[in-house]
Z-matrix of the N, CA and C atoms (Angstrom, degrees):
N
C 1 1.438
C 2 1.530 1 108.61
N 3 1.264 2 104.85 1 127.47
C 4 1.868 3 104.25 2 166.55
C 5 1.262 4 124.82 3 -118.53
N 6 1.533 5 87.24 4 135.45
C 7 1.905 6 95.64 5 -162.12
C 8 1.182 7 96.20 6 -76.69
N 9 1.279 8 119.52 7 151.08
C 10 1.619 9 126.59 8 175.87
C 11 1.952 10 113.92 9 -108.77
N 12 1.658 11 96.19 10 -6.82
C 13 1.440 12 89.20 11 -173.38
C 14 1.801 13 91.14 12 -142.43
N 15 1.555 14 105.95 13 144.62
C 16 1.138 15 126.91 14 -177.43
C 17 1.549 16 117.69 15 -69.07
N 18 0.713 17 148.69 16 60.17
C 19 1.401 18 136.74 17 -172.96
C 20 2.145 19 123.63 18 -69.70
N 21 1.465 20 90.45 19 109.80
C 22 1.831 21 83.22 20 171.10
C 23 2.263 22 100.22 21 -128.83
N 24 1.472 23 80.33 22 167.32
C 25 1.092 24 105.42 23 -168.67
C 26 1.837 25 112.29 24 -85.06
N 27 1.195 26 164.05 25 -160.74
C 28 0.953 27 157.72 26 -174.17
C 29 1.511 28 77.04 27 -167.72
N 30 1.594 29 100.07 28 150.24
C 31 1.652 30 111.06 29 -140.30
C 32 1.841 31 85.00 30 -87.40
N 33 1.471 32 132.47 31 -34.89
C 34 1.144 33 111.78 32 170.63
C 35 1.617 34 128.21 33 -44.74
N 36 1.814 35 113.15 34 -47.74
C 37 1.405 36 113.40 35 177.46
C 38 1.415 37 93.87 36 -61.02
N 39 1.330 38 120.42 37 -67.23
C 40 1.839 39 92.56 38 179.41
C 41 1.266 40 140.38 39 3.72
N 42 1.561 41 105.52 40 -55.94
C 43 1.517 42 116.53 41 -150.59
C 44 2.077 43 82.60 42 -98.08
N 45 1.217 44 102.61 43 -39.71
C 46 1.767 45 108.44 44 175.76
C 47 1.296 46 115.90 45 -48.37
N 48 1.353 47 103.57 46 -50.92
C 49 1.886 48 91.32 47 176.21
C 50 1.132 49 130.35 48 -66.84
N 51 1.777 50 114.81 49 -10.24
C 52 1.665 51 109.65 50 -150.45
C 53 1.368 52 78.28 51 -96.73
N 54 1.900 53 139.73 52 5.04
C 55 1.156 54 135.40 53 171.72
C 56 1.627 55 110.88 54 -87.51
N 57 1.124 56 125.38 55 -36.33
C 58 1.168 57 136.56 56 177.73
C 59 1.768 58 116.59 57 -18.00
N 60 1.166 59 120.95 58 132.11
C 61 1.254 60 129.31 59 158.20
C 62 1.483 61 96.38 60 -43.43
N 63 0.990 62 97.36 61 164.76
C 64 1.946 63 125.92 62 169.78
C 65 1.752 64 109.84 63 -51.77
N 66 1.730 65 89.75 64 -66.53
C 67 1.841 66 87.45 65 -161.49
C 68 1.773 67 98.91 66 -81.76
N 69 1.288 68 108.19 67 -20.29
C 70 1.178 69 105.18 68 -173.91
C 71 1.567 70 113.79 69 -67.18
N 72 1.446 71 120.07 70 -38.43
C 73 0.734 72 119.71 71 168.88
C 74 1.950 73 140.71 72 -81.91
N 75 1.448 74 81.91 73 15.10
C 76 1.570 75 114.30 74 -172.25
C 77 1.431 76 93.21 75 -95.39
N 78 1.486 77 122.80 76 -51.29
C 79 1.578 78 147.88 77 173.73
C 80 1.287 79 106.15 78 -55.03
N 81 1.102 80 132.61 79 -46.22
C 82 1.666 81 139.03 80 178.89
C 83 1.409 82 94.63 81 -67.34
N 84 1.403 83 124.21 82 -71.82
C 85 1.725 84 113.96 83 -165.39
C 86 1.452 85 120.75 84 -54.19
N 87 1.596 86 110.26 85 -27.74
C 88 1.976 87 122.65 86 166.45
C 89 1.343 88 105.32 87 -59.55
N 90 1.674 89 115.70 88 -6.12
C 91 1.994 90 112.73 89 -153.59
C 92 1.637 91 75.33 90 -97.78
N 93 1.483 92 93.04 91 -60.40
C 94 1.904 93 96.11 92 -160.47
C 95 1.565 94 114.18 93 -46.25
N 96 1.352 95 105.75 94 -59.96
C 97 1.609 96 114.48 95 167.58
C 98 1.748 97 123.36 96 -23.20
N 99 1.633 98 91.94 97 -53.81
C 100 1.604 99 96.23 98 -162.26
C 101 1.845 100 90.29 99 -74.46
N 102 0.925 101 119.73 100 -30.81
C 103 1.755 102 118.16 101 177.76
C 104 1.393 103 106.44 102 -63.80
N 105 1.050 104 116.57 103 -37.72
C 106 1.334 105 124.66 104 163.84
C 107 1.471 106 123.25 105 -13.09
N 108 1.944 107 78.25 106 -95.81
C 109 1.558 108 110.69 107 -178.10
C 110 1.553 109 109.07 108 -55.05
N 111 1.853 110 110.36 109 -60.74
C 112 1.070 111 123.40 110 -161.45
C 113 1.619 112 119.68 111 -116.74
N 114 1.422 113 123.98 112 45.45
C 115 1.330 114 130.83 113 -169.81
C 116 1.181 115 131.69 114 39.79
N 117 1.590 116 127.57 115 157.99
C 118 0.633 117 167.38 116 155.73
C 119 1.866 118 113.74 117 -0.55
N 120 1.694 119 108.74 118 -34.01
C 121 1.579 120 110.67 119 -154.56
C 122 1.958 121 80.66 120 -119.23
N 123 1.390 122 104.58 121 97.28
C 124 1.385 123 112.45 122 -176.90
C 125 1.552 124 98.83 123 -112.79
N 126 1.650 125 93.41 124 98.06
C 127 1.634 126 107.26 125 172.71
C 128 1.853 127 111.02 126 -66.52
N 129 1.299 128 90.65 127 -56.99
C 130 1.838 129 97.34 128 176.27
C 131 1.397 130 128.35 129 -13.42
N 132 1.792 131 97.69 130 -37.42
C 133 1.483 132 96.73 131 -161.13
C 134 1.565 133 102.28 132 -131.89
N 135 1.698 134 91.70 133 144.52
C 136 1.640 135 135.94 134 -163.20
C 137 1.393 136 100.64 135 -31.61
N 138 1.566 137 99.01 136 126.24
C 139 1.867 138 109.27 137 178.78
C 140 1.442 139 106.78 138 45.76
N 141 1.437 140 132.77 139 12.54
C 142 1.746 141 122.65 140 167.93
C 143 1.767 142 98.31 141 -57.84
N 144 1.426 143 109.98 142 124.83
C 145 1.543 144 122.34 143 128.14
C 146 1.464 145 116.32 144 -152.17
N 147 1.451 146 95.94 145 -177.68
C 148 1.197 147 97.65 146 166.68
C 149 1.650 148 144.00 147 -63.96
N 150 1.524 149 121.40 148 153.50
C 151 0.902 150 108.43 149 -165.53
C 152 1.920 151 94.46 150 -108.60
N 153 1.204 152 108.28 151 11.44
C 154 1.653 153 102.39 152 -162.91
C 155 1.583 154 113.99 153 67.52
N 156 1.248 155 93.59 154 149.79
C 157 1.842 156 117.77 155 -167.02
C 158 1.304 157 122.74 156 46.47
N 159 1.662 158 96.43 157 58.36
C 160 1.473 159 112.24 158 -176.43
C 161 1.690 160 118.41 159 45.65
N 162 1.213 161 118.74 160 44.55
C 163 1.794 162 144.32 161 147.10
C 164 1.100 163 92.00 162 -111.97
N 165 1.852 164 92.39 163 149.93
C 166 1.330 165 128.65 164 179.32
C 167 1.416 166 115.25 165 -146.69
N 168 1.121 167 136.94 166 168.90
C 169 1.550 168 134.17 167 -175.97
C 170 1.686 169 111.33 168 -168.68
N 171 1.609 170 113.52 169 147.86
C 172 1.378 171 92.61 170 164.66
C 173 1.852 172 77.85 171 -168.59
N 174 1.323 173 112.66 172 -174.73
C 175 1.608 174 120.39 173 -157.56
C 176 1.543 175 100.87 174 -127.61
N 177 1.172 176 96.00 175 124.53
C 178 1.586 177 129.73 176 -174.25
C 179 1.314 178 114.66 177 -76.71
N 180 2.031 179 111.91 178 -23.12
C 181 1.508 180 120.99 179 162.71
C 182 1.478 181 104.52 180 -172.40
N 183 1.966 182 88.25 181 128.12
C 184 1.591 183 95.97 182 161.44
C 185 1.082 184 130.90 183 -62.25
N 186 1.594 185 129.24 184 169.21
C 187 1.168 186 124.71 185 169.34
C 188 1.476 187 103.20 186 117.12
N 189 1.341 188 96.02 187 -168.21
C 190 2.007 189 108.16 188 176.77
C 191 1.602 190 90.28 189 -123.09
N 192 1.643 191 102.18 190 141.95
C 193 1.591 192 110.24 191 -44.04
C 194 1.435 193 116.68 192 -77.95
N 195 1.334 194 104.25 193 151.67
C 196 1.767 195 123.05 194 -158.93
C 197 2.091 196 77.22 195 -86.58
N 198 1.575 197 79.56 196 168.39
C 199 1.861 198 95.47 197 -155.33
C 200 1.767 199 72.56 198 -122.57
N 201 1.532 200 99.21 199 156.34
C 202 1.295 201 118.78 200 155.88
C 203 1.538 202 129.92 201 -136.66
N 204 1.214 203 124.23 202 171.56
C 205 1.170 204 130.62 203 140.56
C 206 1.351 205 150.66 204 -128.65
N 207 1.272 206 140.89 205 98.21
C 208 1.119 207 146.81 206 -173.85
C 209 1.786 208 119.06 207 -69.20
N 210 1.289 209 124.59 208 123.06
C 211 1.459 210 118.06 209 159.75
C 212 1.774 211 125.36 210 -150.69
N 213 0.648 212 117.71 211 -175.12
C 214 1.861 213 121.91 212 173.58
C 215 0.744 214 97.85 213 154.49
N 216 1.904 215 78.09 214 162.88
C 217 2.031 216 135.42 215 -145.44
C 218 1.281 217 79.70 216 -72.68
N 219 1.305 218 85.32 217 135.79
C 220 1.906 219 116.33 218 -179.75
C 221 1.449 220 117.64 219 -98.77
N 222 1.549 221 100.83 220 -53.34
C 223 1.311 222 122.31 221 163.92
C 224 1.536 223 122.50 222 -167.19
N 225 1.480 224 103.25 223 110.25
C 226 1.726 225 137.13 224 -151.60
C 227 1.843 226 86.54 225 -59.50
N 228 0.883 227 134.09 226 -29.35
C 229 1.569 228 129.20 227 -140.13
C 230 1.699 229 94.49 228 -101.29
N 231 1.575 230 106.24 229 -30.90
C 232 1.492 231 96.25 230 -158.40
C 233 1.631 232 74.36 231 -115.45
N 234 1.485 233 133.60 232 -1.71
C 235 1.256 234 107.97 233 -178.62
C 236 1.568 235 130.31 234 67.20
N 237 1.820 236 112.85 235 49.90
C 238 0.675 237 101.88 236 174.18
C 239 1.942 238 110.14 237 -138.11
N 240 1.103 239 122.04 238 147.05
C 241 1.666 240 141.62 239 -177.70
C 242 1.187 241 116.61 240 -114.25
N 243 1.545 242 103.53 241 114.53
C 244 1.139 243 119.95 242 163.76
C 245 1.681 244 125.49 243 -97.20
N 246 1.550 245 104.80 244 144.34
C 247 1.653 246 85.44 245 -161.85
C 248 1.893 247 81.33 246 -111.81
N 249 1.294 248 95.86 247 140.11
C 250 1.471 249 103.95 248 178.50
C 251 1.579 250 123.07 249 -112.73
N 252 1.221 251 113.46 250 16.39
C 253 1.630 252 118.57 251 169.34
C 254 1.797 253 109.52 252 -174.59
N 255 0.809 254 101.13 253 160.17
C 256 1.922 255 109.16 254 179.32
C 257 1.674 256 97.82 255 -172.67
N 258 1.930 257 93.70 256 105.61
C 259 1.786 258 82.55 257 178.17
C 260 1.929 259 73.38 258 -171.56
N 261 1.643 260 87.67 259 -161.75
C 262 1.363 261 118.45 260 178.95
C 263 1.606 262 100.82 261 -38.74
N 264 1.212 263 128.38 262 148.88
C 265 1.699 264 114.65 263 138.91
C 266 1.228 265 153.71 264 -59.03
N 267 1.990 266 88.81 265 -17.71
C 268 1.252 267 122.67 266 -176.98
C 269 1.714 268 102.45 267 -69.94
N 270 1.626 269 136.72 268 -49.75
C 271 0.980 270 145.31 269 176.65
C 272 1.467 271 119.22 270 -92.87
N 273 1.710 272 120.46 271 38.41
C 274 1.651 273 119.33 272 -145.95
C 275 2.225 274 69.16 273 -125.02
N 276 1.470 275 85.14 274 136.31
C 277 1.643 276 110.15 275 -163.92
C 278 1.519 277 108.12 276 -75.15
N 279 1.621 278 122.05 277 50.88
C 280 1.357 279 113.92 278 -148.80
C 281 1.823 280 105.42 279 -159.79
């Protein structure tokens, strides 16, 4: 399989995922992947849109408390996404 898009973490989500529930964080690595393979604009998944100025977001789990993810195009040319938060919704930068 060849990834077509770069994906890195911004050193806060770093430290955010290694908090992550189990499945949630099982759900986040299916998020990164599919950005991967298949960019950045992931219709598939629950409440994903855009947030404007190339951010995007959508929730990794319903419920209380509902999980999110935040990221954006870093740079369109070389194809690369940075994801800049993965947590509560309640504390999601948006």
């Amino acid at each position: 399989m060849t990834r077509t898009w770069i994906v890195k973490l911004s050193h806060k989500a770093e430290k955010q995922k290694e908090t992550l529930p189990e499945k949630v964080y099982n759900r986040f690595i299916t998020l990164i992947r599919e950005i991967e393979r298949d960019g950045p604009k992931r219709f598939n998944w629950h409440n994903y849109s855009s947030l404007g100025g190339g951010q995007y977001h959508c929730h990794l789990k319903k419920g209380h408390p509902t999980y999110v993810a935040v990221w954006e195009i870093v740079k369109d040319q070389v194809k690369i996404v940075e994801v800049k938060y993965v947590g509560t919704h309640g504390k999601a930068p948006y």
